[in-house]
C-alpha positions in Angstrom: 3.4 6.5 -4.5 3.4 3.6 -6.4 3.0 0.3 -4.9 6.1 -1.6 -6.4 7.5 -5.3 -5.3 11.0 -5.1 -6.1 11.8 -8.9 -5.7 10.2 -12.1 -7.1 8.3 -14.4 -4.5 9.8 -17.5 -4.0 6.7 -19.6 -4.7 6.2 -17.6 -8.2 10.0 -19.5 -9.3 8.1 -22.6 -9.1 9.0 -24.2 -12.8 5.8 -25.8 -14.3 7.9 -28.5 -15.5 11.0 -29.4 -13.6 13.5 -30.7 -15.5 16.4 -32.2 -14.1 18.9 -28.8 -14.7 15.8 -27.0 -13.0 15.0 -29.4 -10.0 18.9 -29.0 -8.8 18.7 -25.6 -9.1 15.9 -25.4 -7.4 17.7 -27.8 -4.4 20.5 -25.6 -4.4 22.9 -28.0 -6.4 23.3 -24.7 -8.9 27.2 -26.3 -9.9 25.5 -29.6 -10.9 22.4 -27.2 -12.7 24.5 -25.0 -14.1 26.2 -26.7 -17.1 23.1 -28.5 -18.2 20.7 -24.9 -17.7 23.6 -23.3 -19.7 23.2 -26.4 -22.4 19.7 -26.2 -22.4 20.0 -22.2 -22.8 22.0 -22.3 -25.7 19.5 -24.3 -27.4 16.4 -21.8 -26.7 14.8 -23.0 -23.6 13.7 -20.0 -21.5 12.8 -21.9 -18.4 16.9 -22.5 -18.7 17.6 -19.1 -19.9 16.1 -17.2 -16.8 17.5 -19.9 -14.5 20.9 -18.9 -15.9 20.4 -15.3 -15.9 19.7 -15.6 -12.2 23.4 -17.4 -11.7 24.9 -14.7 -13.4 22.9 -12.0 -11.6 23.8 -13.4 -8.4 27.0 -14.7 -9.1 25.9 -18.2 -7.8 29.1 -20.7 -8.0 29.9 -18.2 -10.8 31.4 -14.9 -11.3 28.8 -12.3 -10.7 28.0 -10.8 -14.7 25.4 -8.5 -15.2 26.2 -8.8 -19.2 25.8 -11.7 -19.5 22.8 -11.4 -16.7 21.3 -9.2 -19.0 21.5 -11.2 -22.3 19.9 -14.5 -20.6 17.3 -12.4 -19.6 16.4 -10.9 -22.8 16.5 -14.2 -24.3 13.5 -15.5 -22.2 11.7 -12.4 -22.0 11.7 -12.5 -25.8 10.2 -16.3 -25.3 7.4 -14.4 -22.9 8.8 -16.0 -19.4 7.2 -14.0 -16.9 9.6 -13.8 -14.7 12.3 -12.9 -16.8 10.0 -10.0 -18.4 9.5 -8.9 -14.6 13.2 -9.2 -13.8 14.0 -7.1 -16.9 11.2 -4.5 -15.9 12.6 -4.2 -12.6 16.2 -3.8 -14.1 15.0 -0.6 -16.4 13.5 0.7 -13.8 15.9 0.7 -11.0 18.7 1.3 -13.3 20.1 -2.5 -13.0 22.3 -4.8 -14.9 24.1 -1.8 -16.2 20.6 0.1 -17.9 19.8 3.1 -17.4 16.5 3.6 -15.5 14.0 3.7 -17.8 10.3 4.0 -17.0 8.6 3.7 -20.1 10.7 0.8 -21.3 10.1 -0.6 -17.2 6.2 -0.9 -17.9 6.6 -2.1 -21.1 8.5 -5.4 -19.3 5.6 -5.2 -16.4 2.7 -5.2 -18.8 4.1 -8.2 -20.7 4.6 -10.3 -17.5 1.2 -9.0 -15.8 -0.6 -10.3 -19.2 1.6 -13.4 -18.9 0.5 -14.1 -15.5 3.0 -12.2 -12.8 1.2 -11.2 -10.0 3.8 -9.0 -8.7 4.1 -7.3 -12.2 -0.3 -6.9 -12.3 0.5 -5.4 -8.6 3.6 -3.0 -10.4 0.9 -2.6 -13.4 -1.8 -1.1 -11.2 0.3 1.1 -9.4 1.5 3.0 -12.3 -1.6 3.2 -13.6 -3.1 4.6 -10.7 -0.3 7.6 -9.9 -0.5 8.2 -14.0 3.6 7.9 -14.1 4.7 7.0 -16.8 1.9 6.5 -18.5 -2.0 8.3 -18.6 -3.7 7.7 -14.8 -6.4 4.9 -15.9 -8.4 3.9 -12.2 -10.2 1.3 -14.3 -7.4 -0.6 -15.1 -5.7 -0.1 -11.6 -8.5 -2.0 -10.1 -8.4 -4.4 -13.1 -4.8 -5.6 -12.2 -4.5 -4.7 -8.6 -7.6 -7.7 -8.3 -5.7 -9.8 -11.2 -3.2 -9.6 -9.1 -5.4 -10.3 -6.0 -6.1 -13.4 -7.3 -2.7 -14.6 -6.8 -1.3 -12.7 -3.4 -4.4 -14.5 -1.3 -2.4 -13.2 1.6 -1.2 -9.8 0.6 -3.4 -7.8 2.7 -1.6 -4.1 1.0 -3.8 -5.3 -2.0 -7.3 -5.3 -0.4 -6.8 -2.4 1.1 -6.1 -0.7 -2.3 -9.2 -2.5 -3.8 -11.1 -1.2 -0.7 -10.0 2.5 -1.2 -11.2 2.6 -5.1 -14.5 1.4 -4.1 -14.7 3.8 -0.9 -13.7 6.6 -3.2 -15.2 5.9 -6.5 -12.0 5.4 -8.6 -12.1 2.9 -11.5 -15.5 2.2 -10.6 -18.8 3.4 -9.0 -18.8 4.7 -5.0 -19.5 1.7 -3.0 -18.8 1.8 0.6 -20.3 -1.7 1.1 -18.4 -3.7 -1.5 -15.2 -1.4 0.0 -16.0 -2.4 3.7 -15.8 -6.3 2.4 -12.0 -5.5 1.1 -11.1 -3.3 4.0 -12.2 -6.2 6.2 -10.3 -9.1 4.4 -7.1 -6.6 4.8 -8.1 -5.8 8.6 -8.2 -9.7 9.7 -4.5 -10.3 7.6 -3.3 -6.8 10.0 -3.2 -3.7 7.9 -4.1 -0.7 10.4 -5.3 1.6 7.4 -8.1 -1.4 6.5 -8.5 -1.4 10.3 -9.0 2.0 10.7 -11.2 3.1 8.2 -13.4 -0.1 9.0 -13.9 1.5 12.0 -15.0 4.6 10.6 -17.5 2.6 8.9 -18.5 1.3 11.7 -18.5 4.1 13.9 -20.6 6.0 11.1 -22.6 3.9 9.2 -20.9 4.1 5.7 -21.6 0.9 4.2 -22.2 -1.4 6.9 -25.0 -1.2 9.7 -23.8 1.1 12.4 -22.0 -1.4 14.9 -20.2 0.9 18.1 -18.7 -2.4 19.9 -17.2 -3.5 16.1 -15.9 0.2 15.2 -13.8 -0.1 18.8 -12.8 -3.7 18.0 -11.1 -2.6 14.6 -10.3 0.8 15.6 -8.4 -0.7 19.2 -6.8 -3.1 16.3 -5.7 0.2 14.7 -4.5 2.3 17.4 -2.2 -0.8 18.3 -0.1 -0.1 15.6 0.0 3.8 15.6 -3.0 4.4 14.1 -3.9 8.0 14.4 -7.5 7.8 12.9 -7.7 4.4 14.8 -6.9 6.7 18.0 -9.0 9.5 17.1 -11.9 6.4 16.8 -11.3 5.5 20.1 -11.5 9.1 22.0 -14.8 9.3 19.7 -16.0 6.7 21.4 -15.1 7.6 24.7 -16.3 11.5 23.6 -20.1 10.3 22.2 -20.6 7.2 24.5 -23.9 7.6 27.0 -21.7 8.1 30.1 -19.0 9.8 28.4 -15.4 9.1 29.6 -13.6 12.7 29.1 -10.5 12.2 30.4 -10.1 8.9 28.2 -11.4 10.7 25.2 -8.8 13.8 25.5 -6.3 10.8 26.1 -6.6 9.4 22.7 -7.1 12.8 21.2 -3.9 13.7 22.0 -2.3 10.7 21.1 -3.9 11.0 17.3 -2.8 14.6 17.7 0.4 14.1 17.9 0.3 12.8 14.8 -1.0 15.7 13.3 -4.6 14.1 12.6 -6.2 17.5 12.1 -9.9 16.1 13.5 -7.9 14.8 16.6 -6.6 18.6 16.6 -9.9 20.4 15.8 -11.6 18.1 18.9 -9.2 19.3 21.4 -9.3 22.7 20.6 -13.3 22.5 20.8 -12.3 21.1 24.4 -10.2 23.4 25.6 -12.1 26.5 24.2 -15.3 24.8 26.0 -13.7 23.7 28.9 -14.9 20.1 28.7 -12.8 17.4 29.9 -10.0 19.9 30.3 -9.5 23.0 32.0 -10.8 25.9 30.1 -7.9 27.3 28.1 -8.4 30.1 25.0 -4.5 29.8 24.3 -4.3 26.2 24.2 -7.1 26.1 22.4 -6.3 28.8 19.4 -3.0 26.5 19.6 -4.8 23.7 18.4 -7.2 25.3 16.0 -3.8 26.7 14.4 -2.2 23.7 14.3 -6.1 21.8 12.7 -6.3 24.8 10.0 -2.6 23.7 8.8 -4.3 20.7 7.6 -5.8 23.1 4.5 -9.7 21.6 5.4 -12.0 23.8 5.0 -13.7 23.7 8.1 -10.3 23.7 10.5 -9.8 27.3 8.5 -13.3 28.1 8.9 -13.1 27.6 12.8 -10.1 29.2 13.2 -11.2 32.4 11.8 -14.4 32.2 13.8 -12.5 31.5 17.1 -10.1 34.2 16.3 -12.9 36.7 15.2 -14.6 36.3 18.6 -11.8 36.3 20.6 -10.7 39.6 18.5 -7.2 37.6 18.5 -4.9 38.6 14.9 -4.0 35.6 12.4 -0.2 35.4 13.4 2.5 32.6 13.7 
């Protein structure tokens, strides 16, 4: 999935030099702004040329024009105005303005304003390099843009957690579970449960960080507040493993990951039932559950399935 912003922030329209055509426009005065941006347009200026490509677009105080949308555009993406060279990327490749969608043409437009400085274009950059669409997957120059674009988005917490992954899985770079934990945990404290979670597998295991139980549960309870399942599997792991352990909590959050489908959350229970702890022995609930683990494809949720089945002499059947 690629990791798109389909709309310009407000605080990246800032002009650097506001002009008087600009600064109403930027007040809201767009009848005042519009015939001096459309003077100022005519004569090259492609600070006036996006502005007015906007009033079209948007039809403010205007009739709504795509055409002519479009041509203003053009104009100052040709002059290498970010924002217009985002704004035509976006309208090739959501089929805008009248264009057809056009991927190839769509990054073209993105890589221009991500060199010229467009943090949500770096962002648009990254993703495409990373899912390899249109162009050859490049995981060094995902991470290149998606921390260009970093630089920018201070608060765009989607973006650390991307970072985070490609060091936690090696891609673009070396492995590094430590430099990945620092990411997840600047996305964690701005909310994202995924940074939360997986900080909290860190925690709970040891990957990267020193092992820190009462931290995993801070950032996996984080987590599992938003629907977490891994966050929830966290939490009946630490109700599972802890010195006194709390069984009936543990099967609790089990199920509550399970019902997501997190095949560990699945595999646990079924280990439960089939063992009889924390739950009342049960074979058929627990060849339910190893079923419903192995259609996760792991390896080891098909390995214990078969092994369960081949002691209980039960047949591989829906």
């Amino acid at each position: 999935m690629l990791f798109v912003l389909s709309a310009c922030h407000k605080e990246e329209k800032v002009a650097t030099d506001k002009k008087e055509s600009v600064q109403l426009y930027l007040d809201g005065q767009v009848k005042k702004a519009f015939p001096l941006l459309k003077n100022e347009a005519e004569k090259g200026d492609a600070q006036a040329q996006y502005y007015l490509a906007e009033i079209y677009e948007e039809g403010k105080s205007v009739k709504q024009d795509n055409e002519k949308a479009l041509y203003w555009y053009r104009q100052s993406a040709e002059k290498n105005h970010a924002l217009a060279e985002y704004k035509l990327a976006e309208a090739f490749r959501h089929g805008k303005l009248g264009l057809k969608s056009d991927r190839k043409e769509a990054f073209k437009w993105y890589l221009k304003a991500a060199e010229n400085g467009n943090a949500a274009a770096q962002k648009t950059v990254a993703g495409y390099y990373l899912e390899g669409e249109p162009i050859p997957k490049n995981h060094a120059e995902a991470l290149k843009w998606f921390k260009k674009a970093q630089e920018t988005r201070k608060d765009d917490k989607e973006l650390y957690t991307k970072i985070g992954i490609m060091y936690y899985s090696g891609l673009g770079t070396l492995r590094d579970t430590s430099e990945a934990a620092k990411w997840f945990e600047k996305a964690a404290i701005l909310g994202d449960s995924h940074a939360q979670s997986v900080l909290a597998v860190q925690y709970y295991s040891g990957q990267g960080v020193l092992m820190h139980k009462e931290k995993a549960k801070y950032w996996a309870e984080k987590a599992a507040a938003q629907g977490n399942d891994v966050g929830e599997f966290i939490l009946g792991m630490l109700c599972h493993y802890r010195d006194i352990p709390d069984m009936k909590q543990a099967v609790a959050w089990y199920k509550k990951a399970a019902e997501k489908n997190n095949e560990a959350a699945l595999h646990a229970l079924a280990v439960l039932y089939e063992q009889g702890n924390g739950v009342r022995q049960d074979s058929t609930k627990a060849h339910h559950y190893y079923r419903l683990a192995a259609q996760s494809g792991k390896d080891y949720t098909i390995k214990a399935l078969a092994d369960f089945e081949a002691k209980n002499k039960l047949e591989n059947r829906p």
